[in-house]
C-alpha positions as CSV (number, residue, x, y, z in Angstrom):
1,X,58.1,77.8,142.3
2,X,58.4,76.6,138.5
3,X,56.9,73.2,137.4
4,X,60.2,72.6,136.3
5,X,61.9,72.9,139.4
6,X,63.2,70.3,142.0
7,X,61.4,72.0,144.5
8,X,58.2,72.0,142.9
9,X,58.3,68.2,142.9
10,X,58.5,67.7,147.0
11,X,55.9,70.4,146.9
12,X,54.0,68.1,144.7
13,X,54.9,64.6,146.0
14,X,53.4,66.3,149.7
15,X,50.2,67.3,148.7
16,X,49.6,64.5,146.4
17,X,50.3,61.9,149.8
18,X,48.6,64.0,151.9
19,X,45.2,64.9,149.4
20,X,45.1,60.6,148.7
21,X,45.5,59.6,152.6
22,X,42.2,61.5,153.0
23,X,40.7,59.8,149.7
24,X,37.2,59.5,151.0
25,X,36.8,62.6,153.1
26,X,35.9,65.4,150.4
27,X,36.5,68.5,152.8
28,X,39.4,67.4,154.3
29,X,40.9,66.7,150.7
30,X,39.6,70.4,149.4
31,X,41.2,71.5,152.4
32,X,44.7,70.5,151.6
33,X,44.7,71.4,147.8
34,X,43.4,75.1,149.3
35,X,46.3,75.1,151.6
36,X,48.8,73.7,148.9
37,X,47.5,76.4,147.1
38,X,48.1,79.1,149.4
39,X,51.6,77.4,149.9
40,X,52.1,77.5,146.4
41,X,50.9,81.0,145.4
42,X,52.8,82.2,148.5
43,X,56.7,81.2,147.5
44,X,56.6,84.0,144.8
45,X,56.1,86.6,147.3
46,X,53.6,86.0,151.0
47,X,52.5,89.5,150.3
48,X,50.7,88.8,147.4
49,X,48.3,86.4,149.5
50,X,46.0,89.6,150.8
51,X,45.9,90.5,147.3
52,X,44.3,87.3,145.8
53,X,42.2,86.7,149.5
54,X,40.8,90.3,148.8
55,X,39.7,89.3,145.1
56,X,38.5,85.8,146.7
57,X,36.4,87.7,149.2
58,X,35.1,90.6,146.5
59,X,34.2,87.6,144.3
60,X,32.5,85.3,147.1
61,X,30.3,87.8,148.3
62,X,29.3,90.4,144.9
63,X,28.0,86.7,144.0
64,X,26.1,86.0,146.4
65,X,24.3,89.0,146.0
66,X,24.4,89.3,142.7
67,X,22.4,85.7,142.1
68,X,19.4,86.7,144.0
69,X,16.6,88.4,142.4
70,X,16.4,91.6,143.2
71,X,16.4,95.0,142.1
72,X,19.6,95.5,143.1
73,X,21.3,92.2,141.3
74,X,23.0,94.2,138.6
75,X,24.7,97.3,141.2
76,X,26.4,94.2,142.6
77,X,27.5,92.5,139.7
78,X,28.8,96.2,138.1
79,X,30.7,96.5,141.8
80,X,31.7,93.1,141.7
81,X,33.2,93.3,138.0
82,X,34.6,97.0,138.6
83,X,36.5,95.7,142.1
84,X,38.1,93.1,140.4
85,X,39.1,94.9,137.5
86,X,40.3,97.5,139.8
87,X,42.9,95.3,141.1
88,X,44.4,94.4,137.9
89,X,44.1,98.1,137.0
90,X,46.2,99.2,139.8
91,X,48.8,96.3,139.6
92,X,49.2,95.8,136.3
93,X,48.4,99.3,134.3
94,X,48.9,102.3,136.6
95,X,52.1,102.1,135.6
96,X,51.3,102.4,132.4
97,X,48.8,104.4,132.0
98,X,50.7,107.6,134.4
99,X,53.8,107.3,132.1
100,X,51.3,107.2,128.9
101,X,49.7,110.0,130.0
102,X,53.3,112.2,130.9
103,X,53.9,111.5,127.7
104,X,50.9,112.9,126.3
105,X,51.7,116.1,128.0
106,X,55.0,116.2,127.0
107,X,54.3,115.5,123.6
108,X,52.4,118.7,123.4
109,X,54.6,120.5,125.0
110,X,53.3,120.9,128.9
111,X,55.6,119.8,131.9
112,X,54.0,118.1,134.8
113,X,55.5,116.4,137.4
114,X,53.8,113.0,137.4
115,X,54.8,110.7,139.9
116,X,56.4,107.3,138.9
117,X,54.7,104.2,140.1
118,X,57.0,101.3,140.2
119,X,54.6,98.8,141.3
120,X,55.6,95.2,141.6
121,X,53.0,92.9,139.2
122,X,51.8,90.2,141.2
123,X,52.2,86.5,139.3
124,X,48.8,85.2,137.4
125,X,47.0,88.5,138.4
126,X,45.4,88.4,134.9
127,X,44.6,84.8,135.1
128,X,42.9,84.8,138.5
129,X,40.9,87.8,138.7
130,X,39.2,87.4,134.9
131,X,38.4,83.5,136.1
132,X,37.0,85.6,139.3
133,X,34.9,87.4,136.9
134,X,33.4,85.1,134.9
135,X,32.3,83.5,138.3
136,X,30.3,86.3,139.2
137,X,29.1,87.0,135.7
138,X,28.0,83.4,135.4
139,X,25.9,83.7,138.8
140,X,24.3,86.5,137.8
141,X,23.3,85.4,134.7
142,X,21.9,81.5,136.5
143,X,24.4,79.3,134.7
144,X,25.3,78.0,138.2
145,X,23.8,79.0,141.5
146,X,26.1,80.8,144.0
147,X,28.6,78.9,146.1
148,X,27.8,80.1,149.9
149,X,30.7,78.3,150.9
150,X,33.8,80.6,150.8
151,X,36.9,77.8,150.9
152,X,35.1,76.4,147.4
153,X,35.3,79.7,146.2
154,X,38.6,79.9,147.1
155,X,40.3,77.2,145.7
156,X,38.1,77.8,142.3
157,X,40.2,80.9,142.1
158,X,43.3,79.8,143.8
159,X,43.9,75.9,142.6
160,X,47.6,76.1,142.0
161,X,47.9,73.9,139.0
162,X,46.4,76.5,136.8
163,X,46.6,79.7,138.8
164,X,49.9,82.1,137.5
165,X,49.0,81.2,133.9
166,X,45.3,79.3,133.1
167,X,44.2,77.6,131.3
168,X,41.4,80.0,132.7
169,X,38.7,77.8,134.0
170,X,34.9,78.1,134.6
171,X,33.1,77.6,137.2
172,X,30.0,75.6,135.9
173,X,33.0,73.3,134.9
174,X,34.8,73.1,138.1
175,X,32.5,74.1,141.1
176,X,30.4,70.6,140.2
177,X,33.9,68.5,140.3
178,X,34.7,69.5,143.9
179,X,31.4,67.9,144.5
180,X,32.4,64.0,144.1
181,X,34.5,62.1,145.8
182,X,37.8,61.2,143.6
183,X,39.2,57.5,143.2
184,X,43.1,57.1,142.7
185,X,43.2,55.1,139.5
186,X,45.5,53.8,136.8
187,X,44.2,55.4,133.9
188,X,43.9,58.6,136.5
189,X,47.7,58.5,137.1
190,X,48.4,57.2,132.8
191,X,46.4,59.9,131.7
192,X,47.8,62.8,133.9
193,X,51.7,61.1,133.3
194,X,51.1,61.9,129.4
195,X,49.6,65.4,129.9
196,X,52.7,66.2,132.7
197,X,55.4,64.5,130.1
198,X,54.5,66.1,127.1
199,X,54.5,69.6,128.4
200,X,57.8,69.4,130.3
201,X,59.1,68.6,127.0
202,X,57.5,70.9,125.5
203,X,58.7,73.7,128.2
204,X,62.4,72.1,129.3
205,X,62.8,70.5,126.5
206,X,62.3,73.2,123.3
207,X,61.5,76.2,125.0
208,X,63.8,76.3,127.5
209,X,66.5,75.5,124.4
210,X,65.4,78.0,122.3
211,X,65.5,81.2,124.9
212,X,69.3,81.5,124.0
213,X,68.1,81.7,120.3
214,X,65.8,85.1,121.3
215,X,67.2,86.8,123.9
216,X,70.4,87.9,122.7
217,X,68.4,89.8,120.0
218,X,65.5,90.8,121.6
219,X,66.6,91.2,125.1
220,X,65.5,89.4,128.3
221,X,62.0,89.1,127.9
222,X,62.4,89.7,132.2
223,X,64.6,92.7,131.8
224,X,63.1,95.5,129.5
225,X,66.1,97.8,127.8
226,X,68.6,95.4,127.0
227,X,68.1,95.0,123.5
228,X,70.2,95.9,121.1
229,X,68.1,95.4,117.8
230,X,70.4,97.6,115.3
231,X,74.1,95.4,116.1
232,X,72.1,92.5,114.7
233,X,71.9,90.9,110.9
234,X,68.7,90.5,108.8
235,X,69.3,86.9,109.5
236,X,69.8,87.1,112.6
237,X,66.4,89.1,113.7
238,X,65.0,86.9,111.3
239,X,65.9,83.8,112.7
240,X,65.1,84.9,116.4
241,X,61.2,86.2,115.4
242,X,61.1,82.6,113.8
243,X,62.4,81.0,117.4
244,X,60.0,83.1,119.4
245,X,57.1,82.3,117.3
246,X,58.3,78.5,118.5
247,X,59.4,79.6,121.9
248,X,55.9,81.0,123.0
249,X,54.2,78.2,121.8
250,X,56.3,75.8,122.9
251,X,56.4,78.0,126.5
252,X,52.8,78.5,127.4
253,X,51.2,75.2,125.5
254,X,53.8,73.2,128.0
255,X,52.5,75.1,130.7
256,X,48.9,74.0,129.8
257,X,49.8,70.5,129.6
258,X,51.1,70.2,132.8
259,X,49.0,72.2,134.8
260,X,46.4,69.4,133.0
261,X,48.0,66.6,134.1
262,X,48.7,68.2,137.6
263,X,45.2,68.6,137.6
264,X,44.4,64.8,137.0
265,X,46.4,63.6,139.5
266,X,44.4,64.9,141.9
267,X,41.1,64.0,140.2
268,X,40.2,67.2,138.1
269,X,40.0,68.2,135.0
270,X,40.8,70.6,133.4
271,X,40.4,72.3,129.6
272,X,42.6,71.9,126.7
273,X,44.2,75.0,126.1
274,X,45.8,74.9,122.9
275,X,44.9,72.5,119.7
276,X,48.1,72.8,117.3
277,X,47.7,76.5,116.5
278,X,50.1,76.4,114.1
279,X,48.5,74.2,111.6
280,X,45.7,76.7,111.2
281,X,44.3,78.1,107.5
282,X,42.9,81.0,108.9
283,X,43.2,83.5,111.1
284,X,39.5,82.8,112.8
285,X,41.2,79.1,113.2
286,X,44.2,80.1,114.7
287,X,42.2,82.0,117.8
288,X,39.9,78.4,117.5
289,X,43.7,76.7,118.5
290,X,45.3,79.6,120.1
291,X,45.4,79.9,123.6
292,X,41.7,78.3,123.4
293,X,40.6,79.4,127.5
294,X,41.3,83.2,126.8
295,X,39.7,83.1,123.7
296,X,36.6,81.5,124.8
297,X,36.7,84.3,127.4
298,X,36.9,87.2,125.4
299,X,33.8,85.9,123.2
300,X,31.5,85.4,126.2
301,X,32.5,87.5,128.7
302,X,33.4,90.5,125.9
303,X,32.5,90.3,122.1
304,X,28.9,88.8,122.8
305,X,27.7,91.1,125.3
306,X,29.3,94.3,122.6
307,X,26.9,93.0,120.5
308,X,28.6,89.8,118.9
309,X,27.7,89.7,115.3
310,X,24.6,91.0,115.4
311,X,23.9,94.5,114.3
312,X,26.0,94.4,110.6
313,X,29.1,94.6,109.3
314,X,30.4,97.7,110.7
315,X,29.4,96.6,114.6
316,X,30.6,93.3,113.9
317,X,33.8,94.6,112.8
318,X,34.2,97.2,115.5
319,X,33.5,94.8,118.1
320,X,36.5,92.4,116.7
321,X,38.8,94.9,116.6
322,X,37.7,96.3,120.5
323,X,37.9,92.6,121.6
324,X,41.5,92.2,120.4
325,X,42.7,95.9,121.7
326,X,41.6,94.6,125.0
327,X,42.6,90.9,124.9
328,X,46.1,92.5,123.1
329,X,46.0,95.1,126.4
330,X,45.8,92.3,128.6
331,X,48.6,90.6,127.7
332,X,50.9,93.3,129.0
333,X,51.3,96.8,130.0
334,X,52.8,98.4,126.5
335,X,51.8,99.8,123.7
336,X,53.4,97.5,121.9
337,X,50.6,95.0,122.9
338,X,47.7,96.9,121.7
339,X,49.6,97.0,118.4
340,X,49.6,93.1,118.7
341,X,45.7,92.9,119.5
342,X,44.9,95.6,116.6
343,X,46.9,93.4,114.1
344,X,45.0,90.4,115.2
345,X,41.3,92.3,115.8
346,X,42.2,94.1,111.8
347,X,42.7,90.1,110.8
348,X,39.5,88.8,111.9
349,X,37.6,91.6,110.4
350,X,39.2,91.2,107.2
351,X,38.8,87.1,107.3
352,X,34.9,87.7,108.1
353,X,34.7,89.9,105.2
354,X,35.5,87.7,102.5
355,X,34.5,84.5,103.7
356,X,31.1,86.1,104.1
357,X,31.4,87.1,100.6
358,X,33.3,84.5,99.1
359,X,31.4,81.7,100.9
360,X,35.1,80.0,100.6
361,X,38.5,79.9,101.7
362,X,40.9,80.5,99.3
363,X,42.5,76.5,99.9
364,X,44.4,74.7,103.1
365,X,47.7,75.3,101.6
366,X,47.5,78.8,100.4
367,X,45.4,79.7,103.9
368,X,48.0,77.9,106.1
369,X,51.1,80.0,104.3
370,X,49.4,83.4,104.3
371,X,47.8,82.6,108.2
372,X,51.3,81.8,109.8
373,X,53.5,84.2,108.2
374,X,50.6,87.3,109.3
375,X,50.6,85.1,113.0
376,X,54.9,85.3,112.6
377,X,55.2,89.1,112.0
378,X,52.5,89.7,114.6
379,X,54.8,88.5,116.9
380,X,57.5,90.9,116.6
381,X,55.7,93.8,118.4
382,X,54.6,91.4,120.7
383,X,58.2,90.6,121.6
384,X,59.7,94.0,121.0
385,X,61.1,96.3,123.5
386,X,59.4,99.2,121.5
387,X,57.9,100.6,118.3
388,X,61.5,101.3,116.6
389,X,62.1,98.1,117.0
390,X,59.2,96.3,116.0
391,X,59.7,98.8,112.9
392,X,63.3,97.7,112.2
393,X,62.1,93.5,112.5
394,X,59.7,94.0,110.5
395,X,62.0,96.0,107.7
396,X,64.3,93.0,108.3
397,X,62.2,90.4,106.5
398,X,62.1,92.6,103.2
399,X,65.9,91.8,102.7
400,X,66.2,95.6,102.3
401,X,67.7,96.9,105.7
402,X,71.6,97.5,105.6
403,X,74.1,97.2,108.4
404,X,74.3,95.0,111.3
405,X,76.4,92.2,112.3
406,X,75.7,88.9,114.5
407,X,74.9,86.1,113.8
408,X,72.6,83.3,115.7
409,X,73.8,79.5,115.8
410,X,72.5,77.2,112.5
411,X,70.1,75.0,114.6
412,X,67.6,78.1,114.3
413,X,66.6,76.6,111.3
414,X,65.6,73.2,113.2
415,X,62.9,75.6,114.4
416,X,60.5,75.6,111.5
417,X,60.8,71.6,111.6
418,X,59.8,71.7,115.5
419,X,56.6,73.2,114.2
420,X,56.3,71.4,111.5
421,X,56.1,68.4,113.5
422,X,53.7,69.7,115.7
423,X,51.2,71.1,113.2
424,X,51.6,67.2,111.8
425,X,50.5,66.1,115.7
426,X,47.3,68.4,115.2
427,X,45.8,66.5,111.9
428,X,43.2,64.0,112.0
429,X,45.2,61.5,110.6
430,X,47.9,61.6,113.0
431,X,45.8,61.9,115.9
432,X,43.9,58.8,114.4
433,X,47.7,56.8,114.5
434,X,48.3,58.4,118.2
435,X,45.2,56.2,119.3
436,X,46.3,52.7,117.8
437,X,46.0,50.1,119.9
438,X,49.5,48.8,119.8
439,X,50.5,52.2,121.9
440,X,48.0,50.9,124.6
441,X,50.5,48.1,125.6
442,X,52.0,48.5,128.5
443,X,55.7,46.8,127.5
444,X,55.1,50.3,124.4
445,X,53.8,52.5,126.6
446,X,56.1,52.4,130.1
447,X,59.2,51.8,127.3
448,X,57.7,55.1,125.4
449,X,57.7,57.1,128.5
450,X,61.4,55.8,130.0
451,X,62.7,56.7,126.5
452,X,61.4,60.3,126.0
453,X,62.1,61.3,130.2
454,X,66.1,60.0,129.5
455,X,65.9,62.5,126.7
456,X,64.2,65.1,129.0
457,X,67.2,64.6,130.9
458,X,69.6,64.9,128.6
459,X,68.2,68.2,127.0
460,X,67.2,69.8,130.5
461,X,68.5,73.2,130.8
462,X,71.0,73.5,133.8
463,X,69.0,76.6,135.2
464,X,65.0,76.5,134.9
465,X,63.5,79.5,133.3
466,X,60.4,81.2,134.4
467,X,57.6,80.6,131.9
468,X,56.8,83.4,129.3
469,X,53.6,84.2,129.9
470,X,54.1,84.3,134.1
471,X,55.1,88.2,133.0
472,X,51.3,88.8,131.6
């Protein structure tokens, strides 16, 4: 069930009649959204429900254990972490780690017959069980006592706006939300309408548009080994790293927006997940911007407790690069990630190093050029099918690689205006203009929101495709 499909909106029109008839009795309302939940998570594949229960129940009761004070506080928290992590382990990365490892042995010349593991990745595995996580780290630690009650601890995990692909939420943020009772308003319904809006055009509206732009030259991003990066022209892989570095963004931040305004309609809220990334400076800006809930994550839940920035230069730095092998590790089962992640962990360590020693940026202009073209060639191994490929991209944009025919169609190059015009949305001045109070009025604001759904319509893909990042 895709937020852009028609079936997603009876699913949602249901629940939202049956959560509101029950406006007034708390429970009952938590009930249905942890039913619709269950609903919603089940349509990918039922199975997958013992799956997410188990890391419910792991989560629910290494918690409660883990919050009292006793000697044995931090065994559970270690066997509450390691379960979880376990689960994603074996779903997402034994896979990847048994052919990694034949490999290895083959490499050096030893046969072994290692068995194939074609395991099937469960949808928002990654997203769920680290939101699990930090709601057992953050018991332990007393940022919010433990819930004893196990269907809040559920639908914390399991809330179907934001459960295949975040924004990853946490629970000092959420568990105190579920604890009011929620009033169907007009600013509540406004104010979720913009958030839904804006990211279905986002996602149906430019993503969905440019995925004929990058798959015929990087391959289904669904089906690996379909790529055929040699038949194609510099210009060509050009032009279709250009409308992935659009796509993604385009993809996941639509996502984000309407599992926001999803959210709101039923009374909560939840974090902004991107902040116009692509108007960033720097490279410590960017992960500021960037896919802001994983980010956060990674720096409490990972780079702090490695040590942060304490301990010098060299710690600091390996602790970057660590942080970023992992974060680039969990955004997939290649190695083509952890290429990603080191790009991005070698960046930060290099930005720290001279703006500690500078005490300067070298200028928003200058910074904004050199920031998005590192961030546009870091996407190539991120989208590549492997390392020959993300080799041959990359030899692409220095003009010098010969051969290869194809061509993509001219409105590629209406891509770097897309994020032009986005990066515009993200500056104080334009978000300044954004609040005036002439958009406030209703005759502007109903006629603003008929005009931009009849163009919703008119550019809406025939056949909804599954969002990017569902495959991390």
């Amino acid at each position: 069930m895709i937020f852009t499909q028609p079936i997603f909106f009876a699913f949602l029109a249901i629940t939202f009649a049956a959560y509101w008839l029950l406006r007034g009795r708390r429970e009952a309302q938590l009930t249905v959204l942890l039913i619709a939940s269950a609903i919603f998570y089940g349509w990918w594949n039922w199975r997958f429900l013992g799956l997410i229960g188990l890391v419910i129940v792991l989560s629910w009761l290494t918690a409660l254990q883990a919050a009292k004070r006793t000697p044995s506080r931090r065994t559970w928290l270690v066997a509450g972490i390691a379960g979880n992590l376990a689960v994603l382990g074996i779903f997402k990365y034994a896979g990847f780690f048994t052919a990694s490892f034949a490999e290895l042995l083959g490499a050096i010349g030893l046969k072994a017959n290692v068995p194939v593991l074609n395991i099937i990745l469960p949808v928002g595995i990654s997203f769920y069980v680290f939101q699990a996580i930090s709601y057992i780290v953050d018991t332990a630690r007393d940022d919010l006592p433990a819930e004893p009650r196990l269907r809040r601890v559920a639908l914390y995990i399991a809330f179907f706006p934001q459960l295949v692909a975040g924004p990853i939420v946490r629970a000092a943020s959420f568990f105190p939300q579920m604890e009011y009772d929620k009033r169907l308003t007009g600013e509540l319904l406004s104010a979720g309408l913009r958030a839904f809006l804006l990211g279905f055009a986002y996602k149906a509206g430019i993503a969905d548009n440019l995925a004929p732009l990058v798959d015929p030259v990087y391959g289904d991003a669904l089906l690996a080994g379909d790529a055929q990066i040699s038949g194609w022209s510099n210009g060509a892989l050009i032009g279709a790293t250009i409308a992935f570095a659009a796509q993604i963004y385009f993809d996941f931040a639509g996502y984000s927006l309407m599992a926001i305004g999803v959210a709101r309609w039923f009374g909560f809220f939840i974090p902004k997940n991107f902040d116009h990334p692509y108007a960033s400076p720097d490279i410590a800006d960017f992960w500021r911007r960037w896919h802001i809930s994983l980010s956060s994550w990674l720096r409490d839940y990972l780079y702090i407790p490695l040590g942060g920035n304490r301990g010098g230069k060299l710690k600091t730095y390996r602790n970057l690069m660590a942080t970023m092998l992992l974060g680039g590790l969990w955004h997939g089962a290649a190695w083509t990630f952890v290429v990603w992640g080191a790009l991005h962990g070698a960046a930060l360590a290099v930005h720290r190093a001279l703006y500690s020693k500078s005490g300067h940026r070298i200028g928003f202009l200058p910074g904004l050029i050199l920031t998005q073209l590192f961030v546009l060639l870091a996407w190539v191994p991120f989208r590549a099918e492997s390392f020959s490929d993300t080799l041959e991209i990359w030899y692409a944009f220095t003009g010098l690689r010969q051969g290869g025919e194809g061509w993509l169609h001219w409105t590629v190059w209406l891509v770097p205006v897309l994020i032009a015009l986005d990066a515009l949305l993200g500056l104080p001045a334009v978000k300044r203009l954004g609040r005036a109070p002439i958009l406030r009025e209703p005759l502007v604001y109903w006629g603003a929101v008929g005009a931009l759904t009849a163009i919703l319509l008119a550019l809406y893909p025939l056949e909804a495709r599954p969002f990017v990042y569902f495959q991390f």
